[in-house]
N, C-alpha and C positions, 0 to 999 in steps of 0.2 A: 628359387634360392633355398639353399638346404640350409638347416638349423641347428646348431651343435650347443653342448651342454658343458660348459667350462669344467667343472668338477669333474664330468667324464672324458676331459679329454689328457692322452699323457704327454708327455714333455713331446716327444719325439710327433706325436699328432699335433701338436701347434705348432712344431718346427714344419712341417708338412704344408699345414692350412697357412702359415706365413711366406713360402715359397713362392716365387714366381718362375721359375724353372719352365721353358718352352720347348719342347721336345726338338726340332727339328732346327735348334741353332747352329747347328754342324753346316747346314744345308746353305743357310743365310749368311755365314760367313763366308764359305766358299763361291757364293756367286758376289758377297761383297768384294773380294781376294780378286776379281776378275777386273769388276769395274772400276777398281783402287789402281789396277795393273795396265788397264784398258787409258787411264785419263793422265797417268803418270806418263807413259810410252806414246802415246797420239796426241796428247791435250786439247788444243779445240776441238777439233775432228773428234776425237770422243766424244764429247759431248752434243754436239752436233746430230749426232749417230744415235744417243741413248735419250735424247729431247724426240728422236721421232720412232725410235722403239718403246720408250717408255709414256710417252706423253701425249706420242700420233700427231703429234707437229712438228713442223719442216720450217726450223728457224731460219728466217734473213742471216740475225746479229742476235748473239748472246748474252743482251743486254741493252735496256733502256734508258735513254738519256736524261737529263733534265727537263726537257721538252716537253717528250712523250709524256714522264710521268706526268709534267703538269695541266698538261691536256686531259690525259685521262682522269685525274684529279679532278677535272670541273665537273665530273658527272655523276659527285657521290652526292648522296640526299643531304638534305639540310639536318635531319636530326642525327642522323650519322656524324655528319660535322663538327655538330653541338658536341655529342656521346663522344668522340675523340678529343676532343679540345679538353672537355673537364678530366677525363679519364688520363689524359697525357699533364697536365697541369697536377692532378694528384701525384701521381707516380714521380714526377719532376721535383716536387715538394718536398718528397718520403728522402728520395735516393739524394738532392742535394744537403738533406740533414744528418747524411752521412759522413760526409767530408770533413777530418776531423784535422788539426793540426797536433802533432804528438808531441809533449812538455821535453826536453833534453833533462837528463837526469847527470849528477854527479855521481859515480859510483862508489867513487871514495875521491878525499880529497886531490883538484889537479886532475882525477879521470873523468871527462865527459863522453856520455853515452845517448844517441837520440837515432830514430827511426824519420825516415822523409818518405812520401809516396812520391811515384814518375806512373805514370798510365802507360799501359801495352802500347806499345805505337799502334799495330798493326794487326786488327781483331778482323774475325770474318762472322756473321750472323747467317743462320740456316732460319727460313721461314717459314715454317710447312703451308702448302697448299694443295694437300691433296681431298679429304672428306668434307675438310671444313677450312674456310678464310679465316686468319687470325690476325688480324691487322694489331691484335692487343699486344701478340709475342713481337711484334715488329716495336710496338715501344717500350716494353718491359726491356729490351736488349740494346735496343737503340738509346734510348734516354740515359742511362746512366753510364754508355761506352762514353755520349757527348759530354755527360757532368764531370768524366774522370779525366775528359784532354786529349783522347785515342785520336792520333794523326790520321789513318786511313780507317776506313768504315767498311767492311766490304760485306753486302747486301744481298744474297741468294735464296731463289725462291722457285718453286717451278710455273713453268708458263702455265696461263689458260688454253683452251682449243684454238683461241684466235692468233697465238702467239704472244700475249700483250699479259700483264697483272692487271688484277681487277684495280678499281675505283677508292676503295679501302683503304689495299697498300701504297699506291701509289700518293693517294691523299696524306698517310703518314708520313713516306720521304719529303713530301713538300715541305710537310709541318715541322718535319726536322733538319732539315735542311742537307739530305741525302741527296746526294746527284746521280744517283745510278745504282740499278736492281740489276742482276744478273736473275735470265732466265733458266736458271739452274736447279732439277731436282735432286731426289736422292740423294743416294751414295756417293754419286758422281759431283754432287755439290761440294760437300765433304772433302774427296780428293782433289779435286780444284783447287780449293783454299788451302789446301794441306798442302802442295804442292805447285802450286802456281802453274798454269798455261799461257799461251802464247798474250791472251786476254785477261784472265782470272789471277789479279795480282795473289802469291802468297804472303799468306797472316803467320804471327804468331800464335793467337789462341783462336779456337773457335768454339761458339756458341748456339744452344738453338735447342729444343724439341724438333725430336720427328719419328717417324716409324722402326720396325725393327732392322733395317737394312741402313738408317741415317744411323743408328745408337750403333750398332758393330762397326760402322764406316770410321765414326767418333773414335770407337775404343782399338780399333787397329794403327791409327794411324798417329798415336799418342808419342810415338818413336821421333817424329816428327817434330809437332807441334801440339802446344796444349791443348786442352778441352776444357769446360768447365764443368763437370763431372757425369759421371754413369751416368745414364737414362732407361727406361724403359716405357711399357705404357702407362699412360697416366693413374692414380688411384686416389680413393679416399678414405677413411673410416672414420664412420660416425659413431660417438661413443652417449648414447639418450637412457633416462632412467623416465620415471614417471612422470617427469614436470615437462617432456618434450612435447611435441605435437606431431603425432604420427604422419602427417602430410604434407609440414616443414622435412621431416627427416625423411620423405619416403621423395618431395622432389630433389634435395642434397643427393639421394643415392642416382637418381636418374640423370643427373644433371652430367656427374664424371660416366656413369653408363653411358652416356651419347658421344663421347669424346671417339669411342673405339670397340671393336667387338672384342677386347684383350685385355681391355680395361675394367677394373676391380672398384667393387661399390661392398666395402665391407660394415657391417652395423653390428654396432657390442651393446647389448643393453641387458640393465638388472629388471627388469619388467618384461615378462610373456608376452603380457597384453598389447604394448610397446609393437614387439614385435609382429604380433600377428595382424593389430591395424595396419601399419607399414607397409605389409606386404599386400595390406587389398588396398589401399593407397598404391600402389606401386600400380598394379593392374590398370587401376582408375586411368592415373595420371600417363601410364605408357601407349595407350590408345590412343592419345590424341595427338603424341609426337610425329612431328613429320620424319625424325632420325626412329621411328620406332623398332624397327627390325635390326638396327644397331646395339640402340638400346637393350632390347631383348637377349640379346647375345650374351653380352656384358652381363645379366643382370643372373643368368644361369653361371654363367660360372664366377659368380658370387655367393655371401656365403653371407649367416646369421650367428652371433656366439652370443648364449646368454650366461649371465655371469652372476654372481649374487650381488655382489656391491660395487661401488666404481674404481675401490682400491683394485679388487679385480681386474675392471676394465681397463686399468692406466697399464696396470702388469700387461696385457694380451697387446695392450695400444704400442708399446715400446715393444715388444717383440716382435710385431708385425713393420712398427718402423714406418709408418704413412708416407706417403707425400702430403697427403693434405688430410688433416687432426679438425672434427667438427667435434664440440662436446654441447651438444642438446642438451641441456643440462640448467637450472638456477642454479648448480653448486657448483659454476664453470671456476671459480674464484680460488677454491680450495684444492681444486684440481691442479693447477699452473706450475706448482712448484714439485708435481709427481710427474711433470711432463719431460723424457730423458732423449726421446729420438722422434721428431717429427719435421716435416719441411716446413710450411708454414700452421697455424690455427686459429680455428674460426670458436669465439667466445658467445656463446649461450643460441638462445633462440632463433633470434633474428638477424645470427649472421652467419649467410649464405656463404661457401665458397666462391661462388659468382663473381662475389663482390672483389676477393683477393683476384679473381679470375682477370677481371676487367679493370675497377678505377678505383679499387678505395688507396691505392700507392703501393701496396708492398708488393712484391715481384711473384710472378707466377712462375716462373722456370726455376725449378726445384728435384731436388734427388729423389728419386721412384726406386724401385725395385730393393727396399730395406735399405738404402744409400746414405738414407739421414741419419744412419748410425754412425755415422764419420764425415757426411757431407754438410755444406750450407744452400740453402736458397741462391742463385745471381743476388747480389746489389752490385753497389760502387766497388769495394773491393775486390770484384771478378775482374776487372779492368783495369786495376794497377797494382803494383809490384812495389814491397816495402822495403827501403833499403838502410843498411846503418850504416852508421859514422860515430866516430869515437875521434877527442882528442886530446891529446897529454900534454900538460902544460911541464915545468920543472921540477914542481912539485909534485906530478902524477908522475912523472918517468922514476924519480927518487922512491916513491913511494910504491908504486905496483912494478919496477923491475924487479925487485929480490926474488917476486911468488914468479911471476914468469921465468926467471933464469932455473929456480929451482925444478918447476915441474916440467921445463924442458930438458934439463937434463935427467930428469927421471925418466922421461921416454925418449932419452938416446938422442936427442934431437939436436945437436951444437951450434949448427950454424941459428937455429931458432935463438939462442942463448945468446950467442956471438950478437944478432940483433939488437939484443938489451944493452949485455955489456958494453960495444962499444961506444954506447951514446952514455952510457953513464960514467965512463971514463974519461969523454973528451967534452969535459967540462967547458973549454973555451968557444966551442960549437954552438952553445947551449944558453 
């Protein structure tokens, strides 16, 4: 992990070291451009095709029932059981205290003005299953599509070797009361749901982490159907001065390192010392990972910024734009209100990403690649659509047609004016 010197660095060298720019996305598009072309044009049978090219399995059926999953469901461990239960009960907690009803406003008098939510009918969730089981993104995605009312649920994930989802996911569908997983990876997941197959209902939005071929799959097919924003791979930055603990912050950095070989474990700290523990911490604790040559990957093309102070570090913190904001820190408190572009963050010592990772409720599917400069995290509000309503009583049409008749005919616009006028003309209507 190389280690850079904030003050030596120039504007145009942080725009650099905050870049996630990947050389050969040319490449990843164009064989996404295939299998976009391949699922839209053949539909099952594509997929079909790219489940035993891409997966080395030779599917029956592209998708498991109620049944099956609750079969394979019996076979997850008890503490598993426990770990989902609490971890789905927080997150149900968090995302139903979201659900807000919005006060109707008068705008002037006679004009009422109010905002109502309707939830997406028709959502499609991407699950990844390729390096690592994440049965956590199955309820971060799933829990709050059910809190918001979403009619169809549609569930894609890729098969194991036997053909089947593991014990995990299938344990979540029960829990949530999903009746059906499509055995569907990649890209090809993607376009399924983007576009509907013979089997693969089409959604309106879709939702999900996944690799660099799901995120281009995501951002092609937006002509479509919605997304719930950019992705790339996962990242952190940890932002520690002297009151951290070098081997809290050095497992925080290994923790996003295991996610991916492409994934960013950045650390800004006003302490040397900080840093240079960290990093034999870092050694320590990467030996004994079973993801350690992952890990390892990740951990080289990351990077150290030391900074003088944490005004500093909030500066380099919002440039970089995290997905996920740790500040190591006692002085977490005074930091919050200099915080301008992160996805979610993790307040002082003792709390881990993990914890956002897994069950403390807030949502783990969040914008990466500098995204949280414009983006939010998933909640409730990814899953419905705010609509208004306005109404005029006698004394609103008297009183807000003159401004409307005026500045419609300021932009030429007559029959817009002809609108007003005639209801305020025909008094007897009225």
């Amino acid at each position: 992990m190389e280690i850079y010197n904030y003050t030596d660095l120039s504007k145009q060298k942080v725009k650099e070291l905050c870049s996630r720019q990947i050389e050969d996305d040319k490449l990843v598009e164009e064989r996404v451009t295939d299998i976009i072309n391949s699922v839209k044009n053949d539909g099952d049978k594509a997929l079909f095709n790219f489940a035993k090219a891409f997966d080395k399995v030779d599917l029956e059926k592209l998708f498991l029932d109620a049944e099956e999953l609750k079969s394979i469901a019996a076979n997850i461990p008890a503490d598993a059981k426990k770990a989902i239960d609490t971890a789905y009960q927080n997150i149900k907690t968090f995302h139903q205290s979201q659900f807000k009803v919005e006060d109707k406003v008068e705008t002037m008098p006679g004009v009422v003005c109010w905002r109502e939510s309707r939830a997406i009918e028709k959502v499609g969730l991407y699950i990844p299953g390729g390096t690592a089981v994440l049965p956590s993104t199955f309820l971060m995605l799933a829990t709050p599509a059910i809190i918001a009312g979403c009619k169809e649920i549609v569930v894609c994930s890729p098969p194991q070797s036997d053909g089947k989802t593991n014990c995990y996911l299938a344990y979540c569908a029960v829990l949530l009361g999903i009746d059906k997983i499509y055995l569907i990876g990649g890209a090809q997941a993607v376009a399924a749901m983007a576009f509907g197959t013979e089997t693969v209902p089409q959604v309106n939005k879709i939702f999900g982490p996944g690799n660099r071929y799901v995120t281009m799959a995501k951002t092609m097919v937006q002509n479509k159907v919605a997304i719930d924003m950019p992705a790339g791979p996962s990242e952190v930055l940890v932002i520690a001065d002297e009151t951290a603990n070098p081997s809290f912050v050095a497992a925080d950095l290994l923790a996003q390192a295991e996610h991916g070989t492409d994934s960013q474990a950045i650390l800004v700290s006003t302490s040397n010392k900080i840093i240079t523990e960290t990093l034999k911490q870092i050694e320590v604790q990467l030996s004994i990972l079973p993801r350690k040559d992952i890990a390892a990957k990740a951990i080289d093309n990351s990077y150290a910024v030391l900074v003088d102070n944490l005004t500093e570090a909030m500066d380099y913190s919002n440039e970089y734009a995290p997905e996920h904001l740790i500040l190591a820190t006692e002085s977490f408190e005074r930091l919050i209100p200099l915080i301008i572009n992160a996805g979610s963050v993790f307040l002082g010592n003792l709390t881990p990403e993990s914890a956002g990772d897994y069950a403390s409720g807030t949502n783990h599917t969040l914008p990466t690649s500098g995204f949280s400069k414009a983006y939010s995290g998933v909640s409730l509000d990814a899953f419905v659509k705010k609509i208004t309503f306005q109404h005029l009583s006698t004394k609103g049409l008297n009183n807000i047609g003159p401004t409307v008749e005026t500045l419609a005919a300021a932009e030429g616009l007559q029959a817009h004016k002809n609108a007003v006028t005639i209801r305020l003309k025909n008094k007897e209507q009225r």
